[in-house]
VEXMARLO-191030 format. One line per field, with one value per residue (C-alpha): residue number from 1; residue in one letter; x, y, z. Coordinates in steps of 0.25 Angstrom, whole numbers, plus 2048, in hexadecimal, padded with zeros to 3 digits. Layout:
VEXMARLO-191030
pos <- c(NUM, ...)
code <- c(A, ...)
c1 <- c(X, ...)
c2 <- c(Y, ...)
c3 <- c(Z, ...)
END
This chain:
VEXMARLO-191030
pos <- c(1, 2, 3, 4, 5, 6, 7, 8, 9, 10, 11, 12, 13, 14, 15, 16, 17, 18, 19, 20, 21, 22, 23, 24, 25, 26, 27, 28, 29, 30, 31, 32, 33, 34, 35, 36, 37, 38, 39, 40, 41, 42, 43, 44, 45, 46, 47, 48, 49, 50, 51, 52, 53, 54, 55, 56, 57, 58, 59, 60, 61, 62, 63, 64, 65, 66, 67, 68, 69, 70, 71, 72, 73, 74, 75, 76, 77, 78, 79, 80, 81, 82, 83, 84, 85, 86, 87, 88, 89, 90, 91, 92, 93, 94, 95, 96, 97, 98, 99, 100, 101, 102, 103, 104, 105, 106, 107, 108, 109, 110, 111, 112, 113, 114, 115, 116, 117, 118, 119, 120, 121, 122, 123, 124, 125, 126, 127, 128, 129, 130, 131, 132, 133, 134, 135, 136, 137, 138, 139, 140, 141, 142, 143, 144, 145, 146, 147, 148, 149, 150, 151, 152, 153, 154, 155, 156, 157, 158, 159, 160, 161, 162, 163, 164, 165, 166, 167, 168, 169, 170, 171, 172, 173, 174, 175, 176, 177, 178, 179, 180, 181, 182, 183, 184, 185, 186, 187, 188, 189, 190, 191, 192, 193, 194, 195, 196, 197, 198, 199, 200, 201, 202, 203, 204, 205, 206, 207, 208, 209, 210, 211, 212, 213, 214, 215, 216, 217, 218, 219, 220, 221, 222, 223, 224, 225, 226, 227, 228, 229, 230, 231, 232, 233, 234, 235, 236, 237, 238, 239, 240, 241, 242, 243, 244, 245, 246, 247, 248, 249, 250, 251, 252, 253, 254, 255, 256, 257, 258, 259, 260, 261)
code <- c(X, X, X, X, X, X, X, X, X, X, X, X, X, X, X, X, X, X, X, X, X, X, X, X, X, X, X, X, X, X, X, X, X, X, X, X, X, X, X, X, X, X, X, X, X, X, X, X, X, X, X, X, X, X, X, X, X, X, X, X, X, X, X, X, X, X, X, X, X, X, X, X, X, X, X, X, X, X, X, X, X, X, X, X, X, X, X, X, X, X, X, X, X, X, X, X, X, X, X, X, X, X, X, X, X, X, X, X, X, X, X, X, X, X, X, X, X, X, X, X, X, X, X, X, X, X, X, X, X, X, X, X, X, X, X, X, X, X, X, X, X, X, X, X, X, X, X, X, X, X, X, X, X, X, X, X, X, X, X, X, X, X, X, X, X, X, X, X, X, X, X, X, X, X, X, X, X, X, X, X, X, X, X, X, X, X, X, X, X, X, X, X, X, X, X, X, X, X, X, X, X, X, X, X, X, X, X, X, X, X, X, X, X, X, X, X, X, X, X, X, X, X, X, X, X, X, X, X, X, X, X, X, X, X, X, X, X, X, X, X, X, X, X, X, X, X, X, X, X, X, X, X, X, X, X, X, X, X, X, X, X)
c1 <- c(7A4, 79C, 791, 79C, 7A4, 7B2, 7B7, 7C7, 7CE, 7D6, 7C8, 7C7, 7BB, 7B4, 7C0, 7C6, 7D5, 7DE, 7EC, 7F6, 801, 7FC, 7FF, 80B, 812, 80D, 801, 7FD, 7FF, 7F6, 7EB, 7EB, 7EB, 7DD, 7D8, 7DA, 7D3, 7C7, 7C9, 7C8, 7D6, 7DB, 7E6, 7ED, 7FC, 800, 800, 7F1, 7F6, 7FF, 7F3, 7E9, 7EF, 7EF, 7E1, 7DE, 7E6, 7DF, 7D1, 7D4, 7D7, 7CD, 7C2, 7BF, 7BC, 7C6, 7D0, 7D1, 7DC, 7DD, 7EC, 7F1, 7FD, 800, 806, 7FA, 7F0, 7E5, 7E7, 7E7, 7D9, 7D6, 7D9, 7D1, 7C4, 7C5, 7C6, 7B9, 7B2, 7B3, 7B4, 7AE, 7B7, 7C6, 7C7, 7D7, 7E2, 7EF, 7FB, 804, 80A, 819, 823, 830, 838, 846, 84F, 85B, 861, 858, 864, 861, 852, 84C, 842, 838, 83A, 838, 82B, 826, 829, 823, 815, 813, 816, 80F, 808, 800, 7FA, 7F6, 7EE, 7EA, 7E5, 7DF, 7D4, 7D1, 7CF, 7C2, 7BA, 7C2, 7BF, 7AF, 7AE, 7B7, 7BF, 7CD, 7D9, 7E5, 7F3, 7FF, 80D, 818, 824, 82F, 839, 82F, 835, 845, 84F, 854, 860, 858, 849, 84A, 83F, 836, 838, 834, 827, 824, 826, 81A, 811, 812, 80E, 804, 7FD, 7FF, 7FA, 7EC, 7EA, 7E8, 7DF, 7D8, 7D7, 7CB, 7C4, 7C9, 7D1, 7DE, 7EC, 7F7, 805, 80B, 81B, 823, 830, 836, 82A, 82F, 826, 829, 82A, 835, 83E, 84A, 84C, 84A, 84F, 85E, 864, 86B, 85D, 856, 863, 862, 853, 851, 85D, 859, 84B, 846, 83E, 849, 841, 83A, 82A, 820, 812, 80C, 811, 80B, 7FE, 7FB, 7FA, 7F4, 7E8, 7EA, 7E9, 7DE, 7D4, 7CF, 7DB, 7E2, 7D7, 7DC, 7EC, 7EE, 7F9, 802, 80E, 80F, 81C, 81E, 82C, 831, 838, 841, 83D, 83D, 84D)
c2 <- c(7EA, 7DC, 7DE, 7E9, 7E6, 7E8, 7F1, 7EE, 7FB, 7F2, 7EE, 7EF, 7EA, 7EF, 7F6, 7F5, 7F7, 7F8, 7F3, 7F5, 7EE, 7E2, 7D5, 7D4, 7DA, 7E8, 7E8, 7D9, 7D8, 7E7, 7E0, 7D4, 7DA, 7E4, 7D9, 7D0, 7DE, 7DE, 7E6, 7E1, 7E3, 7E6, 7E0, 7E8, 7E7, 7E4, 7D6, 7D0, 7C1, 7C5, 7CE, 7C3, 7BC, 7C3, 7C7, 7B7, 7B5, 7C2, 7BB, 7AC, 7B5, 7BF, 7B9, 7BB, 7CA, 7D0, 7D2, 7D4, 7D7, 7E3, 7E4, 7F3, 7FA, 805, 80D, 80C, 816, 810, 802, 80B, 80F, 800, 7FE, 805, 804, 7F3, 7F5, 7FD, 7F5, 7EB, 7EE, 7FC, 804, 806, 809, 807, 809, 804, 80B, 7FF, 7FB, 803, 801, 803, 801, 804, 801, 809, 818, 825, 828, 81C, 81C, 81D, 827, 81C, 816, 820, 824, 816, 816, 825, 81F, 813, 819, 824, 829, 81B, 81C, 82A, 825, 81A, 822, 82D, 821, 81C, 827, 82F, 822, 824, 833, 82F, 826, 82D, 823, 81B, 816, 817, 812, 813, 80B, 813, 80E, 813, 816, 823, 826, 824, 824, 818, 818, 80B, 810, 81F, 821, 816, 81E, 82C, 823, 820, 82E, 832, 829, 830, 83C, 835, 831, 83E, 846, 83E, 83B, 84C, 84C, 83F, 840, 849, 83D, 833, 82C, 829, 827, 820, 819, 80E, 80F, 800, 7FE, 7F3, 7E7, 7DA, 7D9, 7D7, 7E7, 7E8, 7DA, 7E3, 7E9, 7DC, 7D2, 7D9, 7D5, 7E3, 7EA, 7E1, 7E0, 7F0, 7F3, 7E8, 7EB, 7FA, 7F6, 7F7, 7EA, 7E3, 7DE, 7E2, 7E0, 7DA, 7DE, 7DB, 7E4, 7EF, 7EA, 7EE, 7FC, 7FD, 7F5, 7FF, 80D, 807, 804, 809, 80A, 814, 81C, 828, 826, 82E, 834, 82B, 821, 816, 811, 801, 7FE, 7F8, 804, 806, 814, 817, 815)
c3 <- c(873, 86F, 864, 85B, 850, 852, 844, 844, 840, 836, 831, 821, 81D, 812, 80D, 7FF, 7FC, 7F1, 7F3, 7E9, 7E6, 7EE, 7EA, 7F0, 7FD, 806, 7FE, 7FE, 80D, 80D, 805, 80C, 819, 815, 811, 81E, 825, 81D, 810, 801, 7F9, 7EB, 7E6, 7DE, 7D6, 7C8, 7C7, 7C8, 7CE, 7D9, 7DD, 7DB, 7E3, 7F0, 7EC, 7EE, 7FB, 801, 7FB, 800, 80D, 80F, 805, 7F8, 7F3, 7FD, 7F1, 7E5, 7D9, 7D1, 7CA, 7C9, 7C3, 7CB, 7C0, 7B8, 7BD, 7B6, 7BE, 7CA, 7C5, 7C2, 7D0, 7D5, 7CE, 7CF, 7DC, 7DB, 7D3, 7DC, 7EA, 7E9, 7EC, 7F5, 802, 803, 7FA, 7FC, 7F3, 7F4, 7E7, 7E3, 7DB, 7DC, 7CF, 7D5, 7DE, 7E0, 7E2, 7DD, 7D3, 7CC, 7CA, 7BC, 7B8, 7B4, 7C3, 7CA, 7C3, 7C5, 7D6, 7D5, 7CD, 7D2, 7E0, 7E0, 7D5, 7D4, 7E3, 7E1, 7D6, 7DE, 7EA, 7E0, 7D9, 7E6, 7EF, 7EB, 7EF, 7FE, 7FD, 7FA, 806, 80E, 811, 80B, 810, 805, 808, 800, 805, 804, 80A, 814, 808, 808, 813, 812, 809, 801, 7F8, 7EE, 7F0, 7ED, 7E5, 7E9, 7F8, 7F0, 7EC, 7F9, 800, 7F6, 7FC, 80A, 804, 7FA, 808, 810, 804, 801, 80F, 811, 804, 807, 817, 815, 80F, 819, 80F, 816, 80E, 815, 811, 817, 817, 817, 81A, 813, 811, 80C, 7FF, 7F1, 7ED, 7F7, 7F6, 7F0, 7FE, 807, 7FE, 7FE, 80B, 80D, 80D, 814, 81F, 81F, 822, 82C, 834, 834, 836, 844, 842, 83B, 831, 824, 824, 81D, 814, 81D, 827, 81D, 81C, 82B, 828, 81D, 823, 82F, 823, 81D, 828, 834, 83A, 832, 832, 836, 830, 822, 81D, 824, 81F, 828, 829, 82A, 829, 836, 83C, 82F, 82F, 83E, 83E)
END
């Protein structure tokens, strides 16, 4: 095979992707992890500083240009239209989107739950990455080509007597993706979620930080262990190149074996 270029099926070169919620945790280690496979990275949360700080790191890394920093408030709909046209106006267009940033305002049974929480995990969960994959998908529809990525979580999947609603959130997402995978497929825009088990980040250090959950999941775990971000970050490299070219509609699970018990 001498005198050909070997094209990695990881390979994302000339890609653009936003990554939201990614200054710290699953969608840090995501946007450093595409940018280590070629792409060029948005960071995106709230807080600017946080976000310009991974933005550097991946710059020092991967050379100047690779990242750069818009801050977005997933329950403003506008910011999400922000979002997007920065990220147009200076890379010229998206090719991925990661769905990453959550909330999760309560932690406890459903009987206890406010009203006002529970809008919030239901908007910010939901309703905010539909908006999301609504700006950026007619330029994916155009070139007939995009890879969106929403991380849901196992609690979509089982019960939990404290995450009750945040879980409802996450369920959605699997139908988010298997619904806009049929209508978007045509166009070869691919719509995937990625479902964690428990990941020792910042958004999840109620669970690992008590003893008696974190005894719990890793004994009932077939690993014995809970996982990192970066253990995420494979696949969404994997979804969102060549790879994953033929994988919609699809949650894949990352969890340790939690769910195969």
């Amino acid at each position: 095979m001498s005198g050909e270029t070997s094209v990695s099926l990881f390979d994302l070169k000339g890609k653009v992707a936003i990554i939201t919620g990614s200054s710290r945790g699953i969608g840090r280690a995501i946007a450093e992890r595409m940018a280590e496979h070629g792409a060029k990275v948005v960071i995106s949360s709230r807080k600017k500083e946080p976000c310009e700080e991974v933005a550097k790191a991946i710059n020092a890394a991967r050379g100047a240009g690779t990242a750069i920093v818009i801050p977005a408030n997933i329950s403003s709909k506008d910011d999400m239209k922000r979002l997007v046209d920065e990220t147009n106006k200076a890379f010229g267009k998206v090719d991925v989107l990661v769905c990453n940033a959550a909330s999760n305002p309560y932690f406890g049974p459903m009987a206890g739950i406010q009203d006002d929480q529970f809008r919030k995990i239901l908007d910010n969960n939901i309703i905010s990455s539909h908006w999301l994959i609504q700006l950026v998908v007619p330029q994916m529809i155009a070139r007939k080509d995009g890879a969106i990525i929403i991380v849901s979580s196992i609690g979509g999947i089982r019960g939990t007597p404290v995450l009750g609603a945040y879980g409802i959130s996450k369920a959605a997402d699997f139908a988010l993706a298997r619904n806009l995978a049929i209508e978007y497929g045509p166009h070869n825009v691919r719509v995937n979620c990625i479902a964690p088990g428990l990941i020792k980040t910042d958004f999840a250090r109620a669970l690992w930080e008590n003893p008696q959950t974190l005894k719990y999941v890793t004994d009932t775990t077939p690993l014995r262990r809970i996982g990192e971000p970066d253990e995420i970050a494979g696949a969404a490299v994997f979804l969102a190149s060549a790879a994953g070219s033929y994988t919609t509609g699809q949650a894949i699970v990352i969890d340790g074996g939690t769910t195969v018990r």
